[in-house]
N, C-alpha and C positions, 0 to 999 in steps of 0.2 A: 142480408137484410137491406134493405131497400130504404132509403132516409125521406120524410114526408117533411114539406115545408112548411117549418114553423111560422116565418113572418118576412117581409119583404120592407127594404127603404131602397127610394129612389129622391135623387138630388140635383138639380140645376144650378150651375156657376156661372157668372157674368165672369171670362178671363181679364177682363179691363179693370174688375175692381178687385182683383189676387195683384195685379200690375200695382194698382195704388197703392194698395197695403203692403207690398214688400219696396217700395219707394218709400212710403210716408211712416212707416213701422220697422226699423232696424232689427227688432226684437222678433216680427214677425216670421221668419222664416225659422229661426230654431225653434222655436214657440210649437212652430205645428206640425214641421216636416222634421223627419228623423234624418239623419244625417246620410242613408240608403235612397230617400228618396230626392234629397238635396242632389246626391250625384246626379241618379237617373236623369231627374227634370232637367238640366243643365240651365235654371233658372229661366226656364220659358214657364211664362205665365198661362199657358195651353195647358202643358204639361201638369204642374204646380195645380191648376185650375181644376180635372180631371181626378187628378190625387185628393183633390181638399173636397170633391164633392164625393170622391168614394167614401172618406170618411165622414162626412154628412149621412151618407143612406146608410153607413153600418150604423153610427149612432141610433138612426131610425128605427133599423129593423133591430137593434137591440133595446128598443123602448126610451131609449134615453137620450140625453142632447149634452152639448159641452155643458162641463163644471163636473157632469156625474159621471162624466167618460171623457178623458184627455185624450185631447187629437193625435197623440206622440205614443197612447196605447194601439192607435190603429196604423198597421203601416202597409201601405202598398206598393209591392215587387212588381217584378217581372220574371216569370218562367224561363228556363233555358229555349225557348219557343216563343217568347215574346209577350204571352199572356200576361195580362194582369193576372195578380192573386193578392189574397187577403189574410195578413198576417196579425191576429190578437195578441196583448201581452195584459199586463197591469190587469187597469178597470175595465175594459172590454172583454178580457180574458175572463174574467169574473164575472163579468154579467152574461154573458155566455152560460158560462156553467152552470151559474144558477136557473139559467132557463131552459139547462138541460140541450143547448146547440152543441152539437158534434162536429159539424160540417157546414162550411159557406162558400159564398162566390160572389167573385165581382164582375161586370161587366161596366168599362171603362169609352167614352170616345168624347172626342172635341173639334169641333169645325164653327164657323162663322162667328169667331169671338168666346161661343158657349162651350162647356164644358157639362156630361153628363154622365151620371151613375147612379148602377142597379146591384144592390147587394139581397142576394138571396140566402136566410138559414135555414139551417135542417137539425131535425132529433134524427137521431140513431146514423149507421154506418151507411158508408157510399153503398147502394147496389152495382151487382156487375152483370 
């Protein structure tokens, strides 16, 4: 069966103000990043930047924004290849279900200060 795309978010990050806020907010960094993606980033605010707007556009494309969906529900890996992927738990894992998504993707990158991402869902199973 072949998955047809239910809804798309896309997110833009200023990496300079991920820099301010885990300077001026101690709290900030466990707050949003899971302790997987703490490693990965190795506190580069590129990195961190990249991460914090993948979960912006999941939010999106799950219909909802923080408070209805915890940033620490959304977490983003890396593939044995390098790939981002997009891992739901909690409140995202749920709002998912409810909307009947099976299947997603992220598409991650950061150059000139910015940080962007593209989260695509799907009903029903991957086609092959």
């Amino acid at each position: 069966m072949m998955s047809s795309v239910v809804t798309t978010g896309v997110d833009l990050v200023d990496c300079a103000r991920i820099a301010r806020m885990l300077k001026e907010d101690t709290t900030f960094m466990d707050l949003a990043f899971t302790a997987a993606e703490q490693e990965d980033s190795k506190a580069d605010p590129a990195r961190l930047g990249a991460r914090w707007a993948g979960k912006e556009a999941a939010m999106k494309a799950l219909g909802q924004g923080i408070g209805a969906i915890a940033p620490l529900d959304i977490e983003i890996r890396r593939s044995e290849n390098g790939a981002p992927t997009l891992e739901l738990s909690g409140s995202a894992k749920a709002r998912a279900h409810e909307l009947g998504i099976t299947d997603w993707s992220v598409a991650l990158s950061h150059e000139g200060g910015f940080a962007v991402a593209f989260v695509i869902m799907m009903k029903g199973g991957l086609g092959v």
